[in-house]
C-alpha positions as CSV (number, residue, x, y, z in Angstrom):
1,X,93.3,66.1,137.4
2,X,93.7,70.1,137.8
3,X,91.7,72.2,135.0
4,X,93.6,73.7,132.3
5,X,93.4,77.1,132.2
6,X,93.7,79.4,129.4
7,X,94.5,83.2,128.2
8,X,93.9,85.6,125.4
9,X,97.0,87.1,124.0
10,X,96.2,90.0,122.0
11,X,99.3,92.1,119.3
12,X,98.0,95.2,117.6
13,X,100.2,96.6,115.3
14,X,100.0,100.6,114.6
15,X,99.6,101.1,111.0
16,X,102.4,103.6,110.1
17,X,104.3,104.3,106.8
18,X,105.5,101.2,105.5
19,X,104.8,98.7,108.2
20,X,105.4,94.8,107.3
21,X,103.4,92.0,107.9
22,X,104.1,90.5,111.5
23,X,104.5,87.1,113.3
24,X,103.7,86.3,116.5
25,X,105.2,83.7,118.4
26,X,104.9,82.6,121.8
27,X,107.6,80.3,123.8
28,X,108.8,79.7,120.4
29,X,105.4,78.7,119.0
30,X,104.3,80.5,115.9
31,X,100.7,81.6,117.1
32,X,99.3,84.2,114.3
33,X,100.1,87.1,111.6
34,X,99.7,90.5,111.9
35,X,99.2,93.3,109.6
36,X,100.0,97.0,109.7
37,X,97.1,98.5,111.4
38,X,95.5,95.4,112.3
39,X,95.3,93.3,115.8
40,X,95.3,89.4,116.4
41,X,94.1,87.5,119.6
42,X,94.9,83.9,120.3
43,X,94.1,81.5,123.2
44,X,96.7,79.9,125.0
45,X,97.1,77.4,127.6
46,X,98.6,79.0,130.8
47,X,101.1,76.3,131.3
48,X,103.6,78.8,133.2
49,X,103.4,81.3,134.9
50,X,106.2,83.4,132.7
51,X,106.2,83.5,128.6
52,X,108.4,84.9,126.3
53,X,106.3,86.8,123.3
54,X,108.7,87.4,120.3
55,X,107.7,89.2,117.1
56,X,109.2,88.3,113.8
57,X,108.6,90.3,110.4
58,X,107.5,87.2,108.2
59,X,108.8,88.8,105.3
60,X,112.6,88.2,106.3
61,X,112.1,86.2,109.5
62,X,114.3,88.7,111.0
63,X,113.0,89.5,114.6
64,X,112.2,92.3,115.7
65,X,110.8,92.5,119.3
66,X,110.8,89.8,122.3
67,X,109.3,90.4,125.8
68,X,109.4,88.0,129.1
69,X,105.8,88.7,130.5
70,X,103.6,87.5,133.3
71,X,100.6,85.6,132.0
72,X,97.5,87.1,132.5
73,X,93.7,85.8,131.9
74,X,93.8,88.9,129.5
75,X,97.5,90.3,128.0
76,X,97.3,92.6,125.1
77,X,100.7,93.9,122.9
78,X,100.9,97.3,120.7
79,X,103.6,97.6,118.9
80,X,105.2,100.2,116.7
81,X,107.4,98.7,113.5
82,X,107.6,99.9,109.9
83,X,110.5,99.7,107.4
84,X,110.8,103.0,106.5
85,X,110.9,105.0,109.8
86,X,113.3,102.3,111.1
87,X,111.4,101.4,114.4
88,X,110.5,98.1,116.1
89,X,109.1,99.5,119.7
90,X,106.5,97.9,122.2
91,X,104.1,101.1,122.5
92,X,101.7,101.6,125.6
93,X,99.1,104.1,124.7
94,X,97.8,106.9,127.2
95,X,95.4,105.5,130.0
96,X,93.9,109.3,130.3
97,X,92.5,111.3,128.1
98,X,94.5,114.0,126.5
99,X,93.0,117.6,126.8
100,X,91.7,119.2,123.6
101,X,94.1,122.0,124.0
102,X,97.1,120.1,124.7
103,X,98.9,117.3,122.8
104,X,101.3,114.9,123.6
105,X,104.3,114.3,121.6
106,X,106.8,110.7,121.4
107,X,109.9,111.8,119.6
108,X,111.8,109.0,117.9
109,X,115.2,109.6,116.3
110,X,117.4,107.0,114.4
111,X,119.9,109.4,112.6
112,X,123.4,109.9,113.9
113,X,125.2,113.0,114.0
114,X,129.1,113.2,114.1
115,X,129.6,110.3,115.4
116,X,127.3,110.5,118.1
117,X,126.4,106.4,118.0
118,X,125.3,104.9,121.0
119,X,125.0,108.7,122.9
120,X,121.5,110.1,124.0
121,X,121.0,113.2,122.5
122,X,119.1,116.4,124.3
123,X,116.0,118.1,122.1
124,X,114.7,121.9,123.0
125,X,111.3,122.3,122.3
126,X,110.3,126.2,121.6
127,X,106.9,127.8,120.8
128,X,106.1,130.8,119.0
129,X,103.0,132.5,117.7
130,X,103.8,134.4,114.8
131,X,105.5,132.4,111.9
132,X,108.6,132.0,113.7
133,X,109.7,135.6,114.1
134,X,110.1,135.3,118.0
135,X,110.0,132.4,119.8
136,X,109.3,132.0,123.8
137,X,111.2,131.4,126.4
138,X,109.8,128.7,128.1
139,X,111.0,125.4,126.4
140,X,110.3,121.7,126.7
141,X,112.8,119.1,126.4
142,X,113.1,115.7,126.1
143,X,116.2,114.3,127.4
144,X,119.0,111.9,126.3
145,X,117.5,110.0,124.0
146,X,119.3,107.2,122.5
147,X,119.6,106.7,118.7
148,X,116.6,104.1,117.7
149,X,114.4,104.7,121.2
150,X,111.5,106.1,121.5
151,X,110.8,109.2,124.2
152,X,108.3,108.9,126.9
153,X,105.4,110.9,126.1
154,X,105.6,115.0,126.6
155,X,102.7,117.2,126.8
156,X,102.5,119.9,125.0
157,X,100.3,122.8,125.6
158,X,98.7,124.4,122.4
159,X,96.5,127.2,124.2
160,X,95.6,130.1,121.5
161,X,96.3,133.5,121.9
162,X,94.7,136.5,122.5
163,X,93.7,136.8,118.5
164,X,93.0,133.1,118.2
165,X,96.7,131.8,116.8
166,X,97.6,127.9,118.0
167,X,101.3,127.9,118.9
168,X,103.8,125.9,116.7
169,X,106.5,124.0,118.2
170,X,110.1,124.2,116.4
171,X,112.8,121.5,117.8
172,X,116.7,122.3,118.5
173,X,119.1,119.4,119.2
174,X,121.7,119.6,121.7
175,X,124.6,117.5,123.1
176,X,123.7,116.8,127.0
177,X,127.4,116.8,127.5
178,X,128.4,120.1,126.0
179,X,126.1,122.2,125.6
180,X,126.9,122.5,121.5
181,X,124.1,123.1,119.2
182,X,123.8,120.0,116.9
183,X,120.9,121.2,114.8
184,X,119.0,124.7,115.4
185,X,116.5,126.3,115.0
186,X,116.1,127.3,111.5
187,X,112.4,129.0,110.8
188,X,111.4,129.8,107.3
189,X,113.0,126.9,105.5
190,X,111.0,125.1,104.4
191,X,109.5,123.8,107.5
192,X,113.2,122.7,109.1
193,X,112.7,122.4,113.0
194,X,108.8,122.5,112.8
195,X,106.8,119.8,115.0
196,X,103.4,118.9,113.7
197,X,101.4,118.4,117.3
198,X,97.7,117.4,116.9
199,X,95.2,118.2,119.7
200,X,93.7,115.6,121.7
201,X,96.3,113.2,120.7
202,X,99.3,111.1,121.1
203,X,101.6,111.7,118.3
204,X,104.9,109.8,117.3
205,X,107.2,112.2,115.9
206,X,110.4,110.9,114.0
207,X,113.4,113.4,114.0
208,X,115.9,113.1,111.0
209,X,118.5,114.7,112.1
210,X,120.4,116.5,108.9
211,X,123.0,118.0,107.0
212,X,122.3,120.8,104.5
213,X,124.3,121.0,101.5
214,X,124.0,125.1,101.0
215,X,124.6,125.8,104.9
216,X,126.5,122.7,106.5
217,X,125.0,122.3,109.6
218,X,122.8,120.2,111.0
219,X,119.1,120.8,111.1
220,X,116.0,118.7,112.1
221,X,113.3,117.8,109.4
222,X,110.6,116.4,111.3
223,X,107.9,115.8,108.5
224,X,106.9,112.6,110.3
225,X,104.4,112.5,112.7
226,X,101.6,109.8,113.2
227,X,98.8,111.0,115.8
228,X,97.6,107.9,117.4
Protein backbone atom coordinates (compact mmCIF):
# COMPACT_ATOMS: atom_id res chain seq x y z
CA UNK A 1 0.00 0.00 0.00
CA UNK A 2 1.66 3.47 -1.43
CA UNK A 3 2.34 6.20 1.45
CA UNK A 4 0.07 9.01 1.73
CA UNK A 5 1.67 12.05 1.17
CA UNK A 6 0.81 15.35 2.39
CA UNK A 7 1.12 19.34 1.85
CA UNK A 8 1.01 22.60 3.73
CA UNK A 9 -1.45 25.05 2.28
CA UNK A 10 -0.75 28.39 3.63
CA UNK A 11 -3.57 31.99 2.91
CA UNK A 12 -2.25 35.17 4.33
CA UNK A 13 -4.58 37.82 4.18
CA UNK A 14 -3.17 41.60 3.95
CA UNK A 15 -4.66 43.62 6.58
CA UNK A 16 -6.15 46.62 4.69
CA UNK A 17 -9.08 49.08 5.61
CA UNK A 18 -11.93 47.07 6.34
CA UNK A 19 -10.95 43.58 5.48
CA UNK A 20 -13.54 40.61 6.58
CA UNK A 21 -13.00 37.53 8.06
CA UNK A 22 -12.04 34.74 5.42
CA UNK A 23 -12.82 31.05 4.66
CA UNK A 24 -10.72 28.83 3.12
CA UNK A 25 -11.83 25.93 1.31
CA UNK A 26 -10.08 23.44 -0.64
CA UNK A 27 -11.90 20.92 -3.39
CA UNK A 28 -14.86 22.16 -1.68
CA UNK A 29 -13.67 21.29 1.87
CA UNK A 30 -13.92 24.06 4.45
CA UNK A 31 -10.21 23.91 5.80
CA UNK A 32 -9.66 27.16 8.13
CA UNK A 33 -10.60 31.06 8.77
CA UNK A 34 -8.70 33.81 8.11
CA UNK A 35 -8.48 37.22 9.51
CA UNK A 36 -7.43 40.60 8.13
CA UNK A 37 -3.77 40.67 8.58
CA UNK A 38 -3.42 37.24 9.66
CA UNK A 39 -2.22 33.81 7.79
CA UNK A 40 -3.45 30.15 8.28
CA UNK A 41 -1.58 26.88 7.21
CA UNK A 42 -3.31 23.52 6.96
CA UNK A 43 -2.14 20.03 6.05
CA UNK A 44 -3.63 18.19 3.32
CA UNK A 45 -3.48 14.97 1.72
CA UNK A 46 -2.05 15.22 -1.85
CA UNK A 47 -4.69 13.03 -3.27
CA UNK A 48 -4.35 14.87 -6.81
CA UNK A 49 -2.22 16.30 -8.41
CA UNK A 50 -4.54 19.58 -9.22
CA UNK A 51 -6.84 21.40 -6.48
CA UNK A 52 -9.06 24.08 -6.64
CA UNK A 53 -8.56 26.72 -3.50
CA UNK A 54 -11.67 28.96 -3.16
CA UNK A 55 -12.03 31.77 -0.62
CA UNK A 56 -15.31 32.73 0.81
CA UNK A 57 -15.92 35.83 3.18
CA UNK A 58 -17.72 33.96 6.14
CA UNK A 59 -19.65 36.86 6.90
CA UNK A 60 -21.99 36.46 3.75
CA UNK A 61 -20.68 33.25 2.27
CA UNK A 62 -20.33 35.15 -0.77
CA UNK A 63 -17.04 34.09 -2.65
CA UNK A 64 -14.67 35.92 -3.44
CA UNK A 65 -11.54 34.26 -5.04
CA UNK A 66 -10.99 30.50 -6.51
CA UNK A 67 -7.68 29.28 -8.08
CA UNK A 68 -6.92 25.72 -9.95
CA UNK A 69 -3.30 25.08 -8.59
CA UNK A 70 -0.65 22.40 -8.81
CA UNK A 71 -0.10 20.85 -5.41
CA UNK A 72 3.06 21.38 -4.02
CA UNK A 73 4.90 19.91 -0.67
CA UNK A 74 4.74 23.66 0.29
CA UNK A 75 1.86 26.23 -1.59
CA UNK A 76 1.29 29.52 0.13
CA UNK A 77 -1.77 32.19 -0.99
CA UNK A 78 -1.73 36.15 -0.27
CA UNK A 79 -4.54 37.69 -0.95
CA UNK A 80 -5.79 41.25 -1.07
CA UNK A 81 -9.80 41.67 0.02
CA UNK A 82 -11.51 44.41 2.15
CA UNK A 83 -15.06 45.81 1.91
CA UNK A 84 -14.37 49.19 1.69
CA UNK A 85 -11.82 49.46 -1.16
CA UNK A 86 -13.89 46.98 -3.14
CA UNK A 87 -11.08 44.35 -3.95
CA UNK A 88 -10.83 40.56 -3.77
CA UNK A 89 -7.24 39.99 -5.67
CA UNK A 90 -4.59 37.03 -5.33
CA UNK A 91 -1.44 39.27 -4.51
CA UNK A 92 2.23 37.95 -5.14
CA UNK A 93 4.69 40.13 -3.27
CA UNK A 94 8.18 41.20 -4.75
CA UNK A 95 10.82 38.39 -4.80
CA UNK A 96 13.67 41.39 -4.82
CA UNK A 97 14.24 43.84 -2.72
CA UNK A 98 13.14 47.25 -3.58
CA UNK A 99 15.82 50.10 -3.54
CA UNK A 100 15.61 52.60 -0.73
CA UNK A 101 15.35 55.36 -3.27
CA UNK A 102 12.82 53.80 -5.41
CA UNK A 103 9.33 52.56 -4.72
CA UNK A 104 7.03 50.46 -6.37
CA UNK A 105 3.49 51.32 -6.90
CA UNK A 106 0.08 48.73 -7.66
CA UNK A 107 -2.70 50.99 -8.80
CA UNK A 108 -6.15 49.60 -8.35
CA UNK A 109 -9.22 51.40 -9.58
CA UNK A 110 -12.93 50.36 -9.28
CA UNK A 111 -14.70 53.64 -10.17
CA UNK A 112 -16.26 54.13 -13.67
CA UNK A 113 -16.17 57.11 -15.57
CA UNK A 114 -18.79 57.96 -18.32
CA UNK A 115 -19.64 54.91 -19.01
CA UNK A 116 -16.44 53.46 -19.38
CA UNK A 117 -17.56 49.80 -17.78
CA UNK A 118 -15.71 46.91 -18.71
CA UNK A 119 -12.85 49.39 -20.69
CA UNK A 120 -9.16 49.57 -19.40
CA UNK A 121 -8.32 52.88 -18.67
CA UNK A 122 -4.59 54.56 -19.33
CA UNK A 123 -2.90 56.49 -16.08
CA UNK A 124 0.11 59.22 -16.56
CA UNK A 125 2.30 59.31 -13.88
CA UNK A 126 4.21 62.87 -13.55
CA UNK A 127 6.85 64.02 -10.99
CA UNK A 128 7.71 67.30 -9.90
CA UNK A 129 9.87 68.89 -7.23
CA UNK A 130 8.52 71.98 -6.17
CA UNK A 131 4.77 71.83 -4.84
CA UNK A 132 3.38 71.19 -8.17
CA UNK A 133 4.36 74.32 -9.95
CA UNK A 134 6.18 72.46 -12.95
CA UNK A 135 6.01 69.08 -13.48
CA UNK A 136 8.64 66.82 -15.65
CA UNK A 137 8.46 65.51 -18.66
CA UNK A 138 9.25 62.11 -18.32
CA UNK A 139 6.15 60.15 -17.21
CA UNK A 140 5.19 56.69 -16.17
CA UNK A 141 2.17 54.92 -17.08
CA UNK A 142 0.38 52.11 -16.31
CA UNK A 143 -1.65 50.81 -19.09
CA UNK A 144 -5.35 49.67 -19.70
CA UNK A 145 -6.31 48.76 -16.69
CA UNK A 146 -9.65 47.24 -16.24
CA UNK A 147 -12.20 48.50 -13.64
CA UNK A 148 -11.74 46.14 -10.35
CA UNK A 149 -7.93 44.75 -11.39
CA UNK A 150 -5.12 45.38 -9.92
CA UNK A 151 -1.76 46.77 -12.02
CA UNK A 152 1.44 44.96 -12.18
CA UNK A 153 3.82 46.51 -10.10
CA UNK A 154 5.72 49.98 -11.41
CA UNK A 155 8.80 51.38 -10.06
CA UNK A 156 9.07 54.50 -9.20
CA UNK A 157 12.14 56.38 -8.82
CA UNK A 158 12.20 58.91 -5.80
CA UNK A 159 15.90 60.24 -6.13
CA UNK A 160 16.25 63.84 -4.26
CA UNK A 161 17.42 66.75 -5.75
CA UNK A 162 20.18 68.82 -5.77
CA UNK A 163 18.74 70.78 -2.32
CA UNK A 164 17.54 67.44 -0.87
CA UNK A 165 13.51 67.54 -2.19
CA UNK A 166 11.94 63.73 -2.74
CA UNK A 167 9.84 63.97 -5.93
CA UNK A 168 5.91 63.63 -5.64
CA UNK A 169 4.13 61.77 -8.11
CA UNK A 170 0.60 63.32 -9.36
CA UNK A 171 -1.67 60.82 -11.61
CA UNK A 172 -3.69 61.92 -14.93
CA UNK A 173 -6.23 59.42 -16.41
CA UNK A 174 -6.57 58.96 -19.99
CA UNK A 175 -8.73 56.99 -22.49
CA UNK A 176 -6.16 54.52 -24.51
CA UNK A 177 -8.54 54.90 -27.33
CA UNK A 178 -8.64 58.66 -27.68
CA UNK A 179 -6.40 60.34 -26.24
CA UNK A 180 -9.20 62.47 -24.03
CA UNK A 181 -8.27 63.57 -20.63
CA UNK A 182 -10.59 61.80 -18.22
CA UNK A 183 -9.22 63.21 -14.99
CA UNK A 184 -6.10 65.76 -14.89
CA UNK A 185 -3.84 66.91 -13.19
CA UNK A 186 -5.13 69.27 -10.70
CA UNK A 187 -2.20 70.45 -8.07
CA UNK A 188 -3.06 72.53 -5.11
CA UNK A 189 -6.50 71.06 -4.33
CA UNK A 190 -6.41 69.63 -1.75
CA UNK A 191 -4.14 66.80 -2.65
CA UNK A 192 -6.40 65.76 -6.08
CA UNK A 193 -3.92 63.76 -8.36
CA UNK A 194 -1.26 63.27 -5.61
CA UNK A 195 0.32 59.55 -5.21
CA UNK A 196 1.59 58.73 -1.78
CA UNK A 197 4.86 56.30 -2.82
CA UNK A 198 6.82 54.97 0.18
CA UNK A 199 10.53 54.11 -0.21
CA UNK A 200 11.62 50.69 -0.04
CA UNK A 201 8.21 49.36 -0.55
CA UNK A 202 5.42 47.91 -2.50
CA UNK A 203 2.50 50.08 -2.19
CA UNK A 204 -1.22 49.38 -3.34
CA UNK A 205 -2.65 52.48 -4.47
CA UNK A 206 -6.51 52.77 -5.03
CA UNK A 207 -7.58 55.45 -7.63
CA UNK A 208 -11.24 56.94 -7.19
CA UNK A 209 -11.78 58.36 -10.02
CA UNK A 210 -14.25 61.64 -9.48
CA UNK A 211 -16.44 64.26 -10.27
CA UNK A 212 -16.21 67.65 -8.65
CA UNK A 213 -19.26 69.49 -7.99
CA UNK A 214 -17.59 73.33 -8.28
CA UNK A 215 -15.51 72.27 -11.60
CA UNK A 216 -17.27 69.17 -13.31
CA UNK A 217 -14.66 67.19 -14.42
CA UNK A 218 -13.12 64.34 -13.41
CA UNK A 219 -10.14 64.25 -11.08
CA UNK A 220 -8.34 61.45 -9.19
CA UNK A 221 -8.31 61.37 -5.33
CA UNK A 222 -5.90 58.80 -4.41
CA UNK A 223 -5.79 59.09 -0.51
CA UNK A 224 -5.46 55.30 -0.45
CA UNK A 225 -2.34 53.70 -0.33
CA UNK A 226 -1.21 50.59 1.75
CA UNK A 227 2.69 50.04 1.65
CA UNK A 228 3.25 46.39 1.98
Amino acid sequence: MPEKSFANITVISKALLDVPPLTVYVDSVLLDTVGGGSAGTILIERKKTTMKLTIKNLQTGKTLLDSTFTVKPKNSFTVLVDNSLGIATFYTPSTKPIPADSGSVQLFCNSVVGGMTGKGLTFKLFTTYDNANTFNPTTYEVKNLENGKLAAPLMLPLTKDAVGVMPTYYIQTVDPDTGTILSNLFPGFSGYGQVTVEPGKNNVVKVDIISDPLYGNFYNSPFLYFPL
